[in-house]
C-alpha positions in Angstrom: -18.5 17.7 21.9 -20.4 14.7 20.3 -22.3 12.6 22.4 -23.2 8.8 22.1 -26.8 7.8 22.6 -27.7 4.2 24.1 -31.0 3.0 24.4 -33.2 0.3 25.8 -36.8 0.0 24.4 -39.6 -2.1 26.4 -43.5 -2.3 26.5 -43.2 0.3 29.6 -40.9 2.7 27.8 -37.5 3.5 26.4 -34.5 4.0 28.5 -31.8 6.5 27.4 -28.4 6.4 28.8 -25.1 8.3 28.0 -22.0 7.5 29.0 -21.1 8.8 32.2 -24.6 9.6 33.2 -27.7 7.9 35.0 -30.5 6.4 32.7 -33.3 8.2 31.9 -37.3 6.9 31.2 -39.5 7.6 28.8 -42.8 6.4 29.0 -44.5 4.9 25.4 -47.2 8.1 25.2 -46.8 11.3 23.5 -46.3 13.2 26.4 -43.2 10.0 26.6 -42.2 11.2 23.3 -42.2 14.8 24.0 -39.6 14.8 27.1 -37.3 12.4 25.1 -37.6 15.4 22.8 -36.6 18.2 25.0 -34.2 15.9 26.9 -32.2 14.9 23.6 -28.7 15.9 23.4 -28.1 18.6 21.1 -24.8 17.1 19.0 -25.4 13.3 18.8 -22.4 11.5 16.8 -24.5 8.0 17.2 -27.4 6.5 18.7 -28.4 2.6 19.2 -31.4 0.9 20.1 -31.6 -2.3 21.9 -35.1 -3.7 22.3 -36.5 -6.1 25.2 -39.7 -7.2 23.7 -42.4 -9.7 24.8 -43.1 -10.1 21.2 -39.8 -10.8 19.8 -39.8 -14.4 18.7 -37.6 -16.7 17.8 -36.9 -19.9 14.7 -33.7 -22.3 14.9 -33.3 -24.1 11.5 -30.7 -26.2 9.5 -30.6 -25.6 5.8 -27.8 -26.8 3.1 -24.8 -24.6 2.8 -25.2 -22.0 0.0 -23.5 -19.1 -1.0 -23.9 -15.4 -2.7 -27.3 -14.5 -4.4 -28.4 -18.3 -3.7 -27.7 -18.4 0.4 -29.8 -14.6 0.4 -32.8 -16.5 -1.6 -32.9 -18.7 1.1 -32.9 -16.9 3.9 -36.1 -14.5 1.8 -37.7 -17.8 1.2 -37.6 -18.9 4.9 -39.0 -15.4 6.8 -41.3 -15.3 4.6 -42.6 -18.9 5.7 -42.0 -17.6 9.4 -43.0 -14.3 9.4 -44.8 -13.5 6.5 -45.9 -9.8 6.3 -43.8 -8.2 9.1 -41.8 -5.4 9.0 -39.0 -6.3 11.2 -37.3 -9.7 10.9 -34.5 -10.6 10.7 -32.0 -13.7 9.7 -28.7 -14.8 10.0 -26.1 -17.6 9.6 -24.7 -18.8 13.0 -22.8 -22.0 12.4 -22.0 -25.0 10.1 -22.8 -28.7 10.9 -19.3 -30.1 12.3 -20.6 -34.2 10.3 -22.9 -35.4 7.7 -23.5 -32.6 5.3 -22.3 -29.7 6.6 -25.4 -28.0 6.6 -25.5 -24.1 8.0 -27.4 -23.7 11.3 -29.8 -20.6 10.2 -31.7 -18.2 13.3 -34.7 -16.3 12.3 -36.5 -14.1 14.6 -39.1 -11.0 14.0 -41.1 -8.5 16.0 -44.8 -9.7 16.2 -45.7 -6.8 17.2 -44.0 -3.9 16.5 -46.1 -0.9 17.7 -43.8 0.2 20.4 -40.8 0.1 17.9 -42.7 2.1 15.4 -43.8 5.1 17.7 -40.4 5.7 18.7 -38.9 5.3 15.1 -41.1 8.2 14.0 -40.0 10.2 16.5 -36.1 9.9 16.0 -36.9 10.2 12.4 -38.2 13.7 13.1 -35.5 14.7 15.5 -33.2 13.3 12.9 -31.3 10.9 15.0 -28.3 9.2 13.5 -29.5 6.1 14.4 -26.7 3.2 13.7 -28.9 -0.2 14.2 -32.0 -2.0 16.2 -30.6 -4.9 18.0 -32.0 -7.7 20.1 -31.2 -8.1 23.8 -31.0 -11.6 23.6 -28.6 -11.8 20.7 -26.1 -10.4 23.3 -26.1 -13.3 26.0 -22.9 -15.2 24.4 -20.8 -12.0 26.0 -21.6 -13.4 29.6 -21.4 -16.9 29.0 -17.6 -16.8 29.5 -15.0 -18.9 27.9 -15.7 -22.0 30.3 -19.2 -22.1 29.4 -21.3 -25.6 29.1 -23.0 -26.9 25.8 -25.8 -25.8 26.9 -26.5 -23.0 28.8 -29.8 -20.9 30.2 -28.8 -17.0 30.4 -31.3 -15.3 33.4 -31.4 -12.1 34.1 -33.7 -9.1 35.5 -34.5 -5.5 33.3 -36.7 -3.2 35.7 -38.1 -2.0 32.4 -39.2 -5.2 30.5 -39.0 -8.2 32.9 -37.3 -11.1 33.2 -35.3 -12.5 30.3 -34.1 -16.6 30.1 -32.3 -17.3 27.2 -31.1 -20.5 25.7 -28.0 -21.7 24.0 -26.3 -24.2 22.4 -22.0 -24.2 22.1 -22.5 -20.4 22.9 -25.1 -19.6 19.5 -28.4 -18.7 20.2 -31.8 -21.4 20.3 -34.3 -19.5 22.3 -35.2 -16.9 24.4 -39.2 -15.8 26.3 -39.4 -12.8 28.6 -41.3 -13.0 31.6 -43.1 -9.2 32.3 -44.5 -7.5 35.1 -41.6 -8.4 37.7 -40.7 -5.7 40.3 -37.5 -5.2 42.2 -39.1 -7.6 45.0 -40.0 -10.9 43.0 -36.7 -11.1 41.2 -36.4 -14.0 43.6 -39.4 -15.6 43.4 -39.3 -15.2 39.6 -36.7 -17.1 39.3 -37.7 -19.9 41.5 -41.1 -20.4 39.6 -40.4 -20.0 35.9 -37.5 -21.3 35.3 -38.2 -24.4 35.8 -41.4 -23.7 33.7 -38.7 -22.9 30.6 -36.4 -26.0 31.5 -39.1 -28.1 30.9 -40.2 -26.7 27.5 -37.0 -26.9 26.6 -37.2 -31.0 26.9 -40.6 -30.7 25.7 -39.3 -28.8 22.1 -36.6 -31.4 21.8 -34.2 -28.6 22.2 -32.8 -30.4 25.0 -31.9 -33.8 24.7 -33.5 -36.0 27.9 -30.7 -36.9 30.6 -28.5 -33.4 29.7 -26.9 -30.9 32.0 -28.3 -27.5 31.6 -25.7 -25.2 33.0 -27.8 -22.1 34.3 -26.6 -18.2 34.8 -28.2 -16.2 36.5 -27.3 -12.2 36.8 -27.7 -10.3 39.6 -26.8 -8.3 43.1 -24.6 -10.1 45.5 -27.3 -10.2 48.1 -30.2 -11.4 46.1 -27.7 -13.9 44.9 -26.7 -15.1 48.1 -30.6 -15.8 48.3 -31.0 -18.0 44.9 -28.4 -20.4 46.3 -30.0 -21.2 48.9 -33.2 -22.0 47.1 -31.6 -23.6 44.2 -29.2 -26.3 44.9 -27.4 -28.2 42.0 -29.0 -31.3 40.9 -27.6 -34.3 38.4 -29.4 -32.1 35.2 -29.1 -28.5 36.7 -26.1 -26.6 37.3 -26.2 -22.6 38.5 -23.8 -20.7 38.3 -23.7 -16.8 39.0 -22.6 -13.4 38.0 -22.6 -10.5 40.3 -23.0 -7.3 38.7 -20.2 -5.5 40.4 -17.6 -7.3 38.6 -19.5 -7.4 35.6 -19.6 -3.5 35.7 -16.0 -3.5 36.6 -15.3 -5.3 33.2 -17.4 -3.5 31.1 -16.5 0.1 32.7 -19.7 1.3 34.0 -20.1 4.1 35.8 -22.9 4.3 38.5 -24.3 1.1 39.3 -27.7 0.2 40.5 -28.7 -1.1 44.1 -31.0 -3.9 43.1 -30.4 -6.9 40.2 -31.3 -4.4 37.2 -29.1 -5.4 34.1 -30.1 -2.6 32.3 -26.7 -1.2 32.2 -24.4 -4.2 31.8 -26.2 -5.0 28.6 -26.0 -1.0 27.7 -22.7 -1.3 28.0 -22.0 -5.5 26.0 -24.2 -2.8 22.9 -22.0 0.2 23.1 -18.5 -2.0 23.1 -19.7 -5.2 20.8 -22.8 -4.1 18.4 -24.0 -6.7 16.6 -23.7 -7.3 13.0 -27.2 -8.1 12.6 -29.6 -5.4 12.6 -33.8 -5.3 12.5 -33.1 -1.3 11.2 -34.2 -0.8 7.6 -32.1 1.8 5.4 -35.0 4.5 5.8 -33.9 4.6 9.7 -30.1 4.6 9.4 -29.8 7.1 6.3 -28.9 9.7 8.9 -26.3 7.9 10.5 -24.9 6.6 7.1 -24.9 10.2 5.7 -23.2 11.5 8.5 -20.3 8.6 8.5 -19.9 9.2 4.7 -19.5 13.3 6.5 -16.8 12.0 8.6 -15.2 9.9 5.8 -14.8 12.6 3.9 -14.1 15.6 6.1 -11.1 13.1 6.8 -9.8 12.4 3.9 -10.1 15.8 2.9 -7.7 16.5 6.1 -5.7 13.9 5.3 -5.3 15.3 1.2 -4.5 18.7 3.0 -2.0 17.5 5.2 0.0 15.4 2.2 -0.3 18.7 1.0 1.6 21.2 3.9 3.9 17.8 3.5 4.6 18.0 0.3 5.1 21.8 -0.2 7.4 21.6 2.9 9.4 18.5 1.0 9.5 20.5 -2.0 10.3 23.9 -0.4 13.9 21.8 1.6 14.4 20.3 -1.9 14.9 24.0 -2.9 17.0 25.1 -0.4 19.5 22.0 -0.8 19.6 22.3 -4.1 20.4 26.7 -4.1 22.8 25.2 -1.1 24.7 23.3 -3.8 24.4 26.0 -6.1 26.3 28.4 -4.3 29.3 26.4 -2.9 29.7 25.3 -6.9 29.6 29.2 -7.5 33.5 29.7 -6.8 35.0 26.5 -8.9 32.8 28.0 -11.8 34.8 31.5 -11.0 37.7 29.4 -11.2 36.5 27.4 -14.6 35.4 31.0 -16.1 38.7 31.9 -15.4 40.5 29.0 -17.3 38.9 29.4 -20.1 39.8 33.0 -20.8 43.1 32.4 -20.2 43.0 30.0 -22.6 41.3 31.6 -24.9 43.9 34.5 -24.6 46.9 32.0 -24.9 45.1 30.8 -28.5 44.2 34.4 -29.7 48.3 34.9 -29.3 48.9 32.2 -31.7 50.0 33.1 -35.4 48.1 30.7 -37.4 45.9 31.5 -39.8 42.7 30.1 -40.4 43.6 28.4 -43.3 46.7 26.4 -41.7 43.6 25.4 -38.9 41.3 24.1 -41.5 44.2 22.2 -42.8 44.7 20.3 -39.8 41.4 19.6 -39.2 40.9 18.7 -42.6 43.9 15.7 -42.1 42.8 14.9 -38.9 39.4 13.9 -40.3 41.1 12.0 -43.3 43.2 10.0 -40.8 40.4 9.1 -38.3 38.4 8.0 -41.7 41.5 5.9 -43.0 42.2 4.6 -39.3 45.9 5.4 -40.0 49.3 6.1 -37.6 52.0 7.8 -39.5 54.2 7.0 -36.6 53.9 3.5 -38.2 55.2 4.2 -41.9 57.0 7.7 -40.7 59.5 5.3 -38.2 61.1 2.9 -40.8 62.1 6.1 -42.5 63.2 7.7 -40.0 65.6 4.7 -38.9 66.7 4.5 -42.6 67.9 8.0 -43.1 69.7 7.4 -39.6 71.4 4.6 -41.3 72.7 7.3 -44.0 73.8 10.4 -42.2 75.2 11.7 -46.1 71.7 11.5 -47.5 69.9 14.8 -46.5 65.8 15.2 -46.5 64.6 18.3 -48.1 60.9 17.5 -48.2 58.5 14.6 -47.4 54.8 14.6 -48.3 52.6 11.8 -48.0 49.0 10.9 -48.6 45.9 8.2 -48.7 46.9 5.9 -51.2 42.9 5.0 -51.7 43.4 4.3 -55.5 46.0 0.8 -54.3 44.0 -0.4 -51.6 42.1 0.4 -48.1 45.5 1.6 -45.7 47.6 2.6 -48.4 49.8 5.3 -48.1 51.7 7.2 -51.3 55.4 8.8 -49.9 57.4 11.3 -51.5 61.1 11.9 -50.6 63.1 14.8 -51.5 66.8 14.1 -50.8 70.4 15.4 -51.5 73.9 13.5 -50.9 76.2 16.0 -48.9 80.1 15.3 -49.5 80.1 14.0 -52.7 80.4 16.7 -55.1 84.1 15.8 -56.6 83.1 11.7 -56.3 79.8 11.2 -58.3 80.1 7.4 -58.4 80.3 7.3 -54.6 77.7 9.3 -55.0 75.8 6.8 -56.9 76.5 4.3 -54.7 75.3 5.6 -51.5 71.9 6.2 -53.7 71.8 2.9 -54.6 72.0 1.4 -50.6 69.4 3.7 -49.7 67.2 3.1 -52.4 68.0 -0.5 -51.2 67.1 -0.3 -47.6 63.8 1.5 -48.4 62.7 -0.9 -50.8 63.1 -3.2 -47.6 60.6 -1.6 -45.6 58.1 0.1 -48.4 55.8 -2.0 -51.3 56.9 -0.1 -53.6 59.5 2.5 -54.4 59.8 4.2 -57.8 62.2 6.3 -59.1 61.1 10.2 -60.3 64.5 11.9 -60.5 68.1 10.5 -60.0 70.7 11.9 -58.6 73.9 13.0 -61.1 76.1 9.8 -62.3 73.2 7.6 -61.5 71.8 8.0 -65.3 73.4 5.1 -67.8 73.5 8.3 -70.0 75.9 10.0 -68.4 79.3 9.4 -70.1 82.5 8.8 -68.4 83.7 12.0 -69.6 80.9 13.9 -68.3 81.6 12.7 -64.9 85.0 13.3 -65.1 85.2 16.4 -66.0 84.8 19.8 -63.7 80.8 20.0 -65.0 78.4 21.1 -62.1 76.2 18.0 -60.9 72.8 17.9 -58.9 73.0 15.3 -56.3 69.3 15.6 -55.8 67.1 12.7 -56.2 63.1 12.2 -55.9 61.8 8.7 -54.7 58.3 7.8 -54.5 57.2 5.3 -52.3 53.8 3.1 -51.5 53.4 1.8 -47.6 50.7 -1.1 -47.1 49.4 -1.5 -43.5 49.8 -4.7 -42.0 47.2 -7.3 -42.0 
């Protein structure tokens, strides 16, 4: 199981804590360095490093609001004013000016000296310690200072490893911050009593605080050595104290064991492990462990992630498969069935007696009538209802075709026909010609006459009709139909 590393770095030593363990110190010496070594977790998935140093100092300053590659000039311009030549500085933008120009409230602050920090860098560089950031302790205040928090407030409180630590701020943003050292577990008390007041009036003195201001003060600490403090320091018109006991404060912030005395070590252990900082005195060269292993993480993730959209997709595609050969087989019996059909049919046309000829015939006039857009039902009627009209005239043979050589929906008719009852009676004969001839020049363009009937020829003599000579009563009519419109 990975472990998370928390530590606390001082001019005595460094503290290491893990969760749900005591703290554990390492003096500043080899030998220091050595036990950290042996001590050191085996699997480590992080480790921070929160530093309570003496030399730590800090710069509040205002500057114009910039941007991008312009704002980052400025802030390299500034440190290097400040804290020209040191390795670990740092800067950041807390605020904006709420009138006038707007101008960005800027904090600077840098490790004078940094030989404490250094040792112990080179060590966890050796022991290859994924090492996320290097954080100030004083940059962490604004946690305690609670929602109902003054303008201006003074943050006290007591580290067994590094001293006693008074930190200022203004509308919850850091302005300042000293730490006293050399303070056992007995002169928290008197600590308090004797230098703060030393740092409220530098305070005035630096024009941080404005003359005639309240200056809310906070101290942290045990119940009982609280109960102390407020007997020793009442409120006055410019000093209010207010106080946080460490057992509720561990309560909040879920901490284990706690301590018998006024040590803060492990509430601001704990404000570091749940709310790092953004800003960071760590240079790439320290965290490239850490970052390595994230990018590890990151990608033994995604690579998880890829496999399981994998399983999910072959599994997607494998139910796919079985709906679709579900489908598949209840379609398997109406194919049967369609199978079926169309032998059957194909039986019932084998049966038929037409020759191939007679089939490429039909398919032939089909064509032509799709291509002429003609109905025969609409020139084949008329003649129907005309032969009706003369039940003596017989049909013996119609043909018809595409009259394309007239015009576009012409159609050329030719009648064969033979007058029944009439043989002894050619003029009747004649007659009855001549209505029907009449009644389809009604309902055709055009009819022309190819072959009369007998006694319909002015040739014929009276003689010839009269006499017993055989006559043909068959006639030939050809006829043109137009389509309409």
């Amino acid at each position: 199981m990975k472990t998370r590393l928390l530590m606390l770095l001082s001019e005595n030593g460094l503290t290491a804590f893990i969760p749900e363990s005591a703290p554990v110190e390492f003096a500043n010496t080899p030998a220091g360095h050595a036990d950290f070594l042996r001590w050191l977790p085996a699997a480590l998935s992080e480790a921070s490093l929160l530093i309570d140093l003496p030399a730590e100092e800090f710069r509040r300053e205002s500057a114009p609001h910039l941007s991008g590659q312009r704002h980052r000039a400025l802030l390299q311009r500034k440190l290097d004013v400040f804290f020209r030549g040191l390795t670990f500085r740092l800067a950041e933008r807390q605020s904006r000016q709420a009138e006038n120009r707007r101008d960005d409230y800027l904090l600077f602050s840098a490790l004078q000296n940094p030989d404490p920090l250094q040792s112990w860098l080179e060590v966890m560089q050796s022991a290859r310690i994924p090492l996320r950031g290097i954080y100030s302790l004083a940059r962490l205040g604004s946690h305690l200072l609670g929602k109902t928090a003054a303008p201006h407030v003074l943050l006290v409180s007591w580290q067994s490893a590094s001293g006693l630590r008074q930190s200022y701020f203004h509308d919850r943003q850091l302005v300042f911050s000293r730490l006293t050292r050399g303070i056992g577990r007995d002169g928290f008390i008197d600590a308090i009593c004797a230098d703060m007041p030393d740092t409220c009036r530098y305070l005035t003195s630096a024009g941080m605080l404005p003359d005639g201001t309240a200056l809310q003060i906070r101290v942290v600490g045990q119940e009982s050595d609280l109960r102390k403090l407020r007997k020793r320091l009442p409120d006055t018109p410019d000093r209010h104290y207010r106080y946080l006991t460490l057992e509720p404060l561990q309560r909040h912030f879920r901490i284990g064991k706690t301590p018998d005395n006024s040590d803060a070590t492990s509430v601001w252990l704990a404000i570091l492990a749940q709310h790092p900082p953004a800003a960071s005195y760590a240079q790439p060269v320290y965290t490239r462990p850490y970052r390595l292993r994230r990018i590890g993480e990151h990608l033994k993730h995604a690579g998880m992630a890829t496999l399981a959209l994998s399983f999910l997709c072959t599994g997607l595609f494998y139910w796919k498969a079985a709906q679709q050969n579900k489908e598949t087989q209840s379609l398997q019996p109406l194919d049967i069935g369609v199978q079926r059909e169309i032998l059957a049919l194909e039986a019932e046309l084998s049966a038929l007696q037409t020759s191939p000829a007679e089939m490429r015939t039909t398919v032939e006039w089909a064509r032509r009538l799709e291509q002429a857009n003609l109905n025969p039902r609409a020139f084949l009627l008329p003649i129907s209802r005309i032969f009706d009209r003369h039940p003596d005239i017989m049909l013996d043979e119609l043909a018809w075709q595409a009259a394309t050589d007239v015009s576009p929906g012409s159609v050329r008719i030719s009648v064969e026909c033979h007058i029944e009852g009439f043989d002894d009676d050619p003029r009747t004969a004649q007659a009855q010609f001549s209505r029907f001839r009449a009644d389809l020049t009604e309902a055709m363009q055009t009819v022309k006459t190819l072959r009369l009937p007998a006694g319909s020829n002015p040739e014929d003599s009276l003689d010839s009709l009269e006499r017993d000579i055989p006559a043909s009563n068959h006639f030939l009519l050809e006829m043109t139909w137009q389509r309409p419109g």
